[in-house]
SEMI-827143 format. One record per residue (C-alpha): x, y, z; residue number from 0. Coordinates in nm, 3 decimals, always signed. Example, Ala and Ser with C-alpha at 12.3 -4.5 7.8 and 13.67 -1.06 7.14 Angstrom:
2
         u         v         w    nr
    +1.230    -0.450    +0.780     0
    +1.367    -0.106    +0.714     1
END
This chain:
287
         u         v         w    nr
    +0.000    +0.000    +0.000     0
    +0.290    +0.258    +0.130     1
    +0.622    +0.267    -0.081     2
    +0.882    +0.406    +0.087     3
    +1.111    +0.497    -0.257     4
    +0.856    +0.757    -0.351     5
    +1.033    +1.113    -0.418     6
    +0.877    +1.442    -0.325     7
    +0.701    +1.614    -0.614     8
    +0.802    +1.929    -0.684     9
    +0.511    +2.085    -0.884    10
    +0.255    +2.099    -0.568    11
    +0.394    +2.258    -0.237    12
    +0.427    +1.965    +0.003    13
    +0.148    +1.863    +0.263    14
    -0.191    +1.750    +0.224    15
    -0.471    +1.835    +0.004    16
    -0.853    +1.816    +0.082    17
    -0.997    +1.765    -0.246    18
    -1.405    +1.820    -0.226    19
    -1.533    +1.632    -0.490    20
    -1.917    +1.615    -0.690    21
    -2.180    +1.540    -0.468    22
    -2.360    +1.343    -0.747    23
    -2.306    +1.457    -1.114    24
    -1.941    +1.394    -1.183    25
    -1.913    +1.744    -1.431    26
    -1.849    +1.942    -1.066    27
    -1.551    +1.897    -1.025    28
    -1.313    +2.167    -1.047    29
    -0.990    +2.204    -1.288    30
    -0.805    +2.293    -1.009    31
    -0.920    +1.975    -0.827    32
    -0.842    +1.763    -1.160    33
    -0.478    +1.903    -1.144    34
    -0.430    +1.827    -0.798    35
    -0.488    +1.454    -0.777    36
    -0.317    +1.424    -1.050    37
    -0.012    +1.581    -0.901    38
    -0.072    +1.378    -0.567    39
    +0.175    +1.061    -0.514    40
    -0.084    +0.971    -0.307    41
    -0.478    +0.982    -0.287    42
    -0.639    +0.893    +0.040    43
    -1.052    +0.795    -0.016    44
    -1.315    +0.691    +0.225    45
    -1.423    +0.416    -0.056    46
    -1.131    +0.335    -0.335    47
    -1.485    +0.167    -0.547    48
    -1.633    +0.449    -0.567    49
    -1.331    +0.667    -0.617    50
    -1.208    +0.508    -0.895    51
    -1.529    +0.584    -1.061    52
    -1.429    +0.924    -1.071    53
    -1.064    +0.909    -1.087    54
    -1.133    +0.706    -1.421    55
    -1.348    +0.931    -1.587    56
    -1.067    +1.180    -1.568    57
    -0.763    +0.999    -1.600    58
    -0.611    +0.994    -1.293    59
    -0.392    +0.758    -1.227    60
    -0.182    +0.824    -0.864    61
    -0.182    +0.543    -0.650    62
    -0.471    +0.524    -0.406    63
    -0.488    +0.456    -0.033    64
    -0.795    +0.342    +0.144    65
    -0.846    +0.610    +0.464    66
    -1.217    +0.540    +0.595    67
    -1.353    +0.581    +0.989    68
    -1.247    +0.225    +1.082    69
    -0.840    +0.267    +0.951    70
    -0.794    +0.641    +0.989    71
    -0.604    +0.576    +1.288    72
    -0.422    +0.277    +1.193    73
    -0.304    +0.480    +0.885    74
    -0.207    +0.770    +1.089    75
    +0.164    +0.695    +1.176    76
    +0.245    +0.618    +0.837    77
    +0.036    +0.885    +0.672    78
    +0.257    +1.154    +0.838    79
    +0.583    +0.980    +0.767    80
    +0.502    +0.992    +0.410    81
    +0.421    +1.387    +0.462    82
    +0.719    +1.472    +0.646    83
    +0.951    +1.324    +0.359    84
    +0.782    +1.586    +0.122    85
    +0.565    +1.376    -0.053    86
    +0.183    +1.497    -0.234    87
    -0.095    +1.364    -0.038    88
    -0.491    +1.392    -0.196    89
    -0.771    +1.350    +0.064    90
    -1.099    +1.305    -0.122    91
    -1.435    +1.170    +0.034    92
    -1.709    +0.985    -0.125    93
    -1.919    +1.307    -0.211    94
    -1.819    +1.666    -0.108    95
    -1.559    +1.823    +0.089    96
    -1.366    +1.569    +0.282    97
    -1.359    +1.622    +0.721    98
    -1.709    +1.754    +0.697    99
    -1.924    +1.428    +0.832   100
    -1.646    +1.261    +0.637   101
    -1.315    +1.112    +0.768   102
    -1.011    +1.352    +0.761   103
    -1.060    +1.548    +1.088   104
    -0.799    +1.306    +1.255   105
    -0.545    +1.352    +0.981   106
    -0.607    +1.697    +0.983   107
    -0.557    +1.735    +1.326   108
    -0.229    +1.503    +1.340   109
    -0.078    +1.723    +1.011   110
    -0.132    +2.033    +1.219   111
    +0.101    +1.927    +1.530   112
    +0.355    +1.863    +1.299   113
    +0.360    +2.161    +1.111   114
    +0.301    +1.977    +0.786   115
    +0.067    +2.226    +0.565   116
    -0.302    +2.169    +0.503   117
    -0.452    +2.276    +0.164   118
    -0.822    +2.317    +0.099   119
    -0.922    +2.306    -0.227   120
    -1.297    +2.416    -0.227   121
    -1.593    +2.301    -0.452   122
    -1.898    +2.120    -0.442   123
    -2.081    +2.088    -0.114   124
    -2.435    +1.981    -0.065   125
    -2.460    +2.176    +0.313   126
    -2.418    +2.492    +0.077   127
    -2.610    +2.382    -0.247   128
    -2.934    +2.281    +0.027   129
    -2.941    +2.632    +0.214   130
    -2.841    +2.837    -0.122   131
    -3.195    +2.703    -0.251   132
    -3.375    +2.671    +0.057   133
    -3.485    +3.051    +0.036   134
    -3.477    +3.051    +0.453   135
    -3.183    +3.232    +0.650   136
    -2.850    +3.300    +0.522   137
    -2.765    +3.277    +0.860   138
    -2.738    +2.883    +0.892   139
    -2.574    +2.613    +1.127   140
    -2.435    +2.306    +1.040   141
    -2.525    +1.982    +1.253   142
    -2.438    +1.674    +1.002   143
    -2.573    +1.301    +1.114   144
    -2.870    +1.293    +1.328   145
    -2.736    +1.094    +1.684   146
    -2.863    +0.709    +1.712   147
    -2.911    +0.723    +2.092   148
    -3.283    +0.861    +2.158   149
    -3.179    +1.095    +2.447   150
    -2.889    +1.213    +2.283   151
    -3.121    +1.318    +1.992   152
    -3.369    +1.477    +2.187   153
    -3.111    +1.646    +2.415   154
    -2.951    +1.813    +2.111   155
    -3.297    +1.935    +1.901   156
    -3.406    +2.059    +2.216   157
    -3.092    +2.312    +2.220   158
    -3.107    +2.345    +1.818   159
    -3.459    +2.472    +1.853   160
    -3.355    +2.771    +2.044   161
    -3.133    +2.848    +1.748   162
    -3.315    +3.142    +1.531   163
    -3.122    +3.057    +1.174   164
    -3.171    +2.732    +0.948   165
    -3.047    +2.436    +1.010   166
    -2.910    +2.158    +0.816   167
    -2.914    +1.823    +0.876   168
    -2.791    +1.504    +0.666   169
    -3.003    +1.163    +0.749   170
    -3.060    +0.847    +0.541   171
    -3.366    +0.840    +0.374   172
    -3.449    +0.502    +0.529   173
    -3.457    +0.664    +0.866   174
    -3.610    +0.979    +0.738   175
    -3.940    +0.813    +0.929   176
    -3.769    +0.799    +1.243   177
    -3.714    +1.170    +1.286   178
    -4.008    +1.293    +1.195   179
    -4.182    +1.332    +1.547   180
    -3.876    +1.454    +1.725   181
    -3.848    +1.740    +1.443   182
    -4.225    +1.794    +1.493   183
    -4.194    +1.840    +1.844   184
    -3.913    +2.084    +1.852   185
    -3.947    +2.255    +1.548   186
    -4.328    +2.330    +1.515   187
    -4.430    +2.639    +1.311   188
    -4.110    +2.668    +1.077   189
    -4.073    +2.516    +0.684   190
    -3.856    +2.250    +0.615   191
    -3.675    +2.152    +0.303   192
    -3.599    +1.789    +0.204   193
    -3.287    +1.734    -0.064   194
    -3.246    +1.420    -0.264   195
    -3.038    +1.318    -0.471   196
    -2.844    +1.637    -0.572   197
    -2.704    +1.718    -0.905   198
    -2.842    +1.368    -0.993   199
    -3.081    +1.327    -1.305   200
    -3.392    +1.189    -1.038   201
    -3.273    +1.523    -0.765   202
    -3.578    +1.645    -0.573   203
    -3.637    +1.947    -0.358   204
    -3.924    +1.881    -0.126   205
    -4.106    +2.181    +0.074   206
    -4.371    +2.176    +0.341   207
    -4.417    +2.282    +0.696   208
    -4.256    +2.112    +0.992   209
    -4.616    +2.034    +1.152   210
    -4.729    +1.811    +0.799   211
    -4.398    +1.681    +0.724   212
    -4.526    +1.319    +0.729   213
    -4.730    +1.404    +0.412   214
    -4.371    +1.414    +0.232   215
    -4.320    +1.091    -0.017   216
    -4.026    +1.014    -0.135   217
    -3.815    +0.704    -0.245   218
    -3.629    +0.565    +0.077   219
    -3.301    +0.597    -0.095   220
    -2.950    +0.727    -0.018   221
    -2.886    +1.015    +0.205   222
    -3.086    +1.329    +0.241   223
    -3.001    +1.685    +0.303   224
    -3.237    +1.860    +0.559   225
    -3.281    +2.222    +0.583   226
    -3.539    +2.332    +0.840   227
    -3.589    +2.753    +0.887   228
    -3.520    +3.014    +1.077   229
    -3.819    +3.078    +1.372   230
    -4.063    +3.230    +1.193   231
    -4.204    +3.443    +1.473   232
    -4.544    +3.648    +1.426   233
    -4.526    +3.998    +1.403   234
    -4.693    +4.135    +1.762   235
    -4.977    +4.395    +1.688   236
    -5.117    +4.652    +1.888   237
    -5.510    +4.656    +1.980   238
    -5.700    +4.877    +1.811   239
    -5.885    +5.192    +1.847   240
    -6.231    +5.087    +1.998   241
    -6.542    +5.337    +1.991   242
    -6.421    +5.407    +2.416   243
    -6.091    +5.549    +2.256   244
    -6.261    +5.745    +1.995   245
    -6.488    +5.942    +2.217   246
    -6.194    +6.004    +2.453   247
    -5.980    +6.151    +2.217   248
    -6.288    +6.364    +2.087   249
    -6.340    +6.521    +2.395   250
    -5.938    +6.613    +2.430   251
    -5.853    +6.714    +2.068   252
    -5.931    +7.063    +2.155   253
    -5.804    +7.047    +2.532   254
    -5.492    +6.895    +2.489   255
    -5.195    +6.839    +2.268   256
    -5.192    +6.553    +1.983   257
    -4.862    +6.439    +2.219   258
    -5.031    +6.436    +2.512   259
    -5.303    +6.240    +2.389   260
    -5.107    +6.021    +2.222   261
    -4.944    +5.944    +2.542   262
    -5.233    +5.898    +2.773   263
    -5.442    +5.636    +2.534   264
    -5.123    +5.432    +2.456   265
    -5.047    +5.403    +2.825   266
    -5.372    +5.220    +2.884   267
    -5.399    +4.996    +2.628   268
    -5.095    +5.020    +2.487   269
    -5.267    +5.090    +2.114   270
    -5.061    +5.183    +1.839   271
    -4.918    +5.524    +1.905   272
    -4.992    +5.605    +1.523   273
    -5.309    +5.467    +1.512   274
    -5.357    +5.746    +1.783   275
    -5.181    +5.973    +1.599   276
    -5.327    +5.897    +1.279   277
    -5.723    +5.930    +1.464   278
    -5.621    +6.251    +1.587   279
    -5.485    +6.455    +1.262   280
    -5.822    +6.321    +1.081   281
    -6.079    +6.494    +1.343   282
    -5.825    +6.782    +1.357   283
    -5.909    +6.800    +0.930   284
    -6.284    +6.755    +1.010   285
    -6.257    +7.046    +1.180   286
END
């Protein structure tokens, strides 16, 4: 897997590479990206099968390693030799930008304490794709894989729902059904957006409120991108002027300043100061 004889390459600078890769249709990919891994003398991937689908389409041919959640650390030691002797290392995940919900962190992490330089090389990402079309807030965070353990999950929503900004979420569509009352619960009055299959040929972009999100119908296939929205609070609005209010301002429109009455109806009732205002410029033009 390793070879030790490998010499530095001298058209990259030295260190490691995060290489985001298409999230479904294999045309997003960047030139940049292209260039890169075919530079690399190595390319770490989370799945080598379903790298080399990609790899082949372009022509790249550097040697691949397989770096996934269950060998990242057992790869470590050997990883960071390689680095430290100057050589080009590619990380690439299955879909996306690698670290994010993906192996790499560890690496990453490990190539930082020994000064060895970290390269991001940015491009497709479905986190960004789902809130760029979601139409809710800019203003978004970023939770990744829904939690297995029940109180865990309910633990966390519970402190997401506090959050005023979208939130995205990635979840297999097989335990989309799962979720569903836990989002209910905590999430109740805000739009949700379901994203499947992105960039692919069958992609779908499925809208609806939180509260009839069980309505949704899908295919229970692959992964999903959840956005859910911002609170969407209701406006507050002031009582209005009853027939008690009118009279009373009636009698003071010629005893008092438009100020003053402004001031003592609103401190009542707390009506709308230019509703107030607004009642007492039209008897002042009756007159």
């Amino acid at each position: 897997m390793f070879r030790n004889s490998e010499t530095p390459n001298k058209e990259l600078k030295k260190g490691l590479y995060l290489v985001s890769t298409p999230i479904g249709n294999l045309e997003d990919i960047t030139f940049r990206a292209i260039d890169t891994l075919k530079k690399s003398d190595y390319i770490l991937c989370e799945d080598t099968r379903n790298s080399k689908v990609l790899l082949k389409r372009y022509n790249i041919k550097s040697k691949l390693i397989s770096n996934h959640k269950f060998n990242e650390k057992k790869n470590l030691s050997k990883i960071i030799e390689l680095l430290n002797k100057g050589l080009i290392m590619s990380l690439i995940s299955d879909a996306g930008t690698p670290s994010i919900s993906d192996p790499g962190g560890i690496l990453v992490n490990e190539c930082v304490k020994n000064d060895i330089n970290v390269i991001p090389l940015p491009g497709p990402s479905s986190v960004t794709s789902a809130v760029s079309v979601s139409g809710f807030s800019e203003k978004f965070f970023f939770y990744g894989f829904f939690p297995e353990k029940k109180k865990l999950l309910m633990d966390d929503l519970k402190v997401l729902s506090r959050l005023n900004s979208s939130i995205v979420f990635f979840i297999s569509a097989k335990k989309f059904d799962r979720i569903i009352p836990y989002l209910k619960k905590n999430f109740s009055g805000r739009k949700i957006l379901v994203c499947r299959e992105m960039t692919k040929y069958f992609e779908e972009f499925l809208r609806t409120d939180v509260d009839i999100m069980d309505s949704l119908n899908f295919q229970s296939k692959g992964e999903l991108t959840i956005v859910i929205s911002e609170s969407i609070s209701k406006k507050k609005t002031s009582p209005n002027l009853d027939e008690s209010d009118k009279r009373l301002i009636s009698e003071m429109i010629n005893k008092l300043s438009i100020k003053e009455i402004v001031k003592l109806i609103n401190q009542g009732k707390k009506v709308s100061k230019k509703d107030i205002y607004n009642y007492c410029i039209k008897l002042k033009n009756e007159k």
